[in-house]
C-alpha positions in Angstrom: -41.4 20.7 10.8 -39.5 18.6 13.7 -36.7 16.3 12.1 -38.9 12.6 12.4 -41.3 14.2 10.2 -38.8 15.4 7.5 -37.1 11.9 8.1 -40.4 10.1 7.2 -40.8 12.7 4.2 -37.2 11.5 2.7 -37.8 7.7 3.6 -40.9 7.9 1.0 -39.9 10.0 -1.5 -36.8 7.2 -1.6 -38.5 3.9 -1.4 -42.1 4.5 -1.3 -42.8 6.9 -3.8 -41.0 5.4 -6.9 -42.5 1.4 -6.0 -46.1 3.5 -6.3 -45.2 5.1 -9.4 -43.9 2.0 -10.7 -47.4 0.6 -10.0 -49.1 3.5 -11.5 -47.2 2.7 -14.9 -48.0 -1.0 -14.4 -51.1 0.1 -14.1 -51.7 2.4 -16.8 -50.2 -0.1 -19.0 -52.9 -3.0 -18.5 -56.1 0.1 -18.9 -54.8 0.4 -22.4 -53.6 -3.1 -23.5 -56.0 -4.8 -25.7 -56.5 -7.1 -28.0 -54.9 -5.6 -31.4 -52.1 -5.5 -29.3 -51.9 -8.7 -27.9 -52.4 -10.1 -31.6 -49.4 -7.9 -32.7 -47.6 -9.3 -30.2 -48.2 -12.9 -30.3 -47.8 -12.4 -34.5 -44.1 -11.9 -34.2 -43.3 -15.3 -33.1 -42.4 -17.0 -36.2 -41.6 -20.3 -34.3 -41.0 -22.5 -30.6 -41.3 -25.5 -28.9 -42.9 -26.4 -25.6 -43.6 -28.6 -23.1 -47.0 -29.6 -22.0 -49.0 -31.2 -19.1 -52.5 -31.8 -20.2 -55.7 -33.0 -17.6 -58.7 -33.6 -18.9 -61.5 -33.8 -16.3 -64.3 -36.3 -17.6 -67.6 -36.5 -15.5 -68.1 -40.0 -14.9 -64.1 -40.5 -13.4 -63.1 -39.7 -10.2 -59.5 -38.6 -11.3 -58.6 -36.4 -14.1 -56.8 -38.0 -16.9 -53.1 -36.6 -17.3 -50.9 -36.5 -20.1 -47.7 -35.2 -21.4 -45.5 -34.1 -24.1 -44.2 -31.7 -27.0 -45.6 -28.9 -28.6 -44.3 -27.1 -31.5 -45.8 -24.5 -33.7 -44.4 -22.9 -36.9 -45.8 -19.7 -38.6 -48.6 -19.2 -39.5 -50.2 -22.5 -39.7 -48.1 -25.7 -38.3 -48.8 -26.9 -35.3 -47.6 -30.4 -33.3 -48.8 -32.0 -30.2 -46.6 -35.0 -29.5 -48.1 -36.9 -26.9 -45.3 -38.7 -25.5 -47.5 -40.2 -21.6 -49.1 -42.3 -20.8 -48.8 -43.6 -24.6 -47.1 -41.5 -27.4 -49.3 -40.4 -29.9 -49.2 -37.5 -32.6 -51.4 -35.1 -33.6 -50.1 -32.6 -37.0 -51.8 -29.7 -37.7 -50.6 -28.3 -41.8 -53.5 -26.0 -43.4 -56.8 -27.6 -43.0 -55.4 -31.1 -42.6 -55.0 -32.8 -39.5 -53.0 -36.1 -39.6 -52.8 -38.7 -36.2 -50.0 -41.0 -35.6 -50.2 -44.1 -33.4 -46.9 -46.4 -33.5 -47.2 -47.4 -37.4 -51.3 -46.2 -38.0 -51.5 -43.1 -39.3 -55.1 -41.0 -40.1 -55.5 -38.1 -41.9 -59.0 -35.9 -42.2 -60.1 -32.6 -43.2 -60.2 -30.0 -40.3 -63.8 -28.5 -41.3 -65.2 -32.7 -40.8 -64.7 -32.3 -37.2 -65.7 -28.8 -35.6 -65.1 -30.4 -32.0 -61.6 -30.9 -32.7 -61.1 -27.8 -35.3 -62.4 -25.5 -32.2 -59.4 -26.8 -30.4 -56.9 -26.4 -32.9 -58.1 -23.3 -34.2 -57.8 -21.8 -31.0 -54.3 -22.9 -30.3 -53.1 -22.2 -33.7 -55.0 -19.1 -34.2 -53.4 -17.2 -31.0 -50.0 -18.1 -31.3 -50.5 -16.7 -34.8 -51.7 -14.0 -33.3 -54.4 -14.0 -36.4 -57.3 -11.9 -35.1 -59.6 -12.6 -38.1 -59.4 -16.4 -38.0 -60.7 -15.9 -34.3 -63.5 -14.2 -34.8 -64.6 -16.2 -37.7 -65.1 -18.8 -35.2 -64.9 -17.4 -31.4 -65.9 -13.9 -30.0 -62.9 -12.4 -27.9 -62.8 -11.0 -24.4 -59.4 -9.9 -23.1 -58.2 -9.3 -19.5 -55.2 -8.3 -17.6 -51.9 -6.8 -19.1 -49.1 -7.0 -21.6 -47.4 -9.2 -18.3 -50.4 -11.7 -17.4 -53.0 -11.8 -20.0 -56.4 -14.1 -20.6 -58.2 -14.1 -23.8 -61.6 -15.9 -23.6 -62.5 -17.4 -26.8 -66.9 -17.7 -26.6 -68.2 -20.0 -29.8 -70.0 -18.2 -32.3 -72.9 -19.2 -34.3 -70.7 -18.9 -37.7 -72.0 -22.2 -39.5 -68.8 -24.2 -38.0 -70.4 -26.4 -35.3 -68.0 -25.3 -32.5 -70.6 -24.2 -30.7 -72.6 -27.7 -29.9 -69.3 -29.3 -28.7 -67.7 -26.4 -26.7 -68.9 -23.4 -24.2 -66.0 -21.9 -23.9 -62.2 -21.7 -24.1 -59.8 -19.5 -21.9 -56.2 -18.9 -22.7 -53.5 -17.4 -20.8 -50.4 -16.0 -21.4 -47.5 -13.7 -20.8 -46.2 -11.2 -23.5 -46.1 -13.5 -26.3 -45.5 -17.0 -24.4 -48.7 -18.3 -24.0 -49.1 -20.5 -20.8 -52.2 -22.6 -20.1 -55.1 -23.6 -22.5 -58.4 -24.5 -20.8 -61.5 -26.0 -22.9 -64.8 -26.2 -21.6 -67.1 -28.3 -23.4 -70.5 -28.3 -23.6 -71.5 -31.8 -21.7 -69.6 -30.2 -18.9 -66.5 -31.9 -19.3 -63.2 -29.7 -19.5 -59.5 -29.8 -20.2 -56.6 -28.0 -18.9 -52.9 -27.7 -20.7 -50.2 -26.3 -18.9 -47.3 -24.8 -21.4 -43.7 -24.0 -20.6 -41.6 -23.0 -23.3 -38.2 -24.5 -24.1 -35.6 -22.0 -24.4 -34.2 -21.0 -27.7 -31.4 -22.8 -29.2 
């Protein structure tokens, strides 16, 4: 063995072989992540607060719509989406009641009257919960990638809730238990995209 073959034998048991191994483990790690696992996961976050960036993409305009704001979810079944551009606007999630505020009107309705916007909500509030059985009374769950960059697809069942006539499908990703971007596909063809950034924790 002449010396630049035992150099290039040292040079990748130093720096090559342990960034393989590393991706080996990364590796191994997505194989067996799964969805019990993400639920677990997600189901220890008792509380946060975000940020949003919403763009809803609407056949008949030639720009997407964009707004902005707060979100903020409380366990297990509180959720807020304070709209704050291009008008500020409210939307409060307790139980099965939703309630909008707009400047001094204020609406309240039963979740179940509305599947369009339950399938929404449900979905949202559902995998931050990390609640695996209120999915799949409504969705049917695919899961990709790993514990690090993760998407659940959530596919409309026919359960009796009428999600399935307004939307097709719904994707949401996520790392660990921060999820990151909500996208709806609806039915008609129109679809809706929310990028999520955390705020840090007090």
């Amino acid at each position: 063995m002449n010396d630049s073959t035992s150099l290039l034998r040292r040079v990748f048991r130093r720096r090559a072989l342990p960034f393989i191994l590393l991706l080996l483990a990364a590796h191994a790690g997505a194989a067996g992540f799964d969805i019990a696992q993400l639920m677990q996961t997600l189901a220890q976050t008792r509380g946060a607060q975000a940020t949003f960036v919403e763009k809803k993409y609407i056949a008949i305009l030639d720009r997407p719509i964009e707004s902005s704001g707060e979100l903020v979810y409380q366990a297990p079944g509180h959720l807020e989406k304070r709209t704050l551009r291009p008008k500020a606007e409210d939307m409060i999630l307790d139980g099965h009641e939703l309630t909008f505020i707009r400047g001094k009107q204020r609406r309240s309705m039963q979740l179940q009257d509305y599947p369009q916007i339950a399938a929404f909500t449900d979905s949202i509030r559902g995998t931050m919960a990390g609640d695996r059985k209120a999915l799949e009374r409504l969705f049917r769950l695919e899961l990709e990638g790993g514990p690090e960059r993760w998407q659940l697809s959530l596919t409309p069942t026919d359960s009796g809730s009428g999600a399935s006539a307004y939307v097709q499908r719904i994707r949401i990703g996520g790392s660990r238990d921060n999820v990151t971007s909500i996208e709806i596909v609806q039915k008609d063809g129109d679809r809706s995209v929310m990028t999520i950034t955390r705020s840090p924790a007090p």
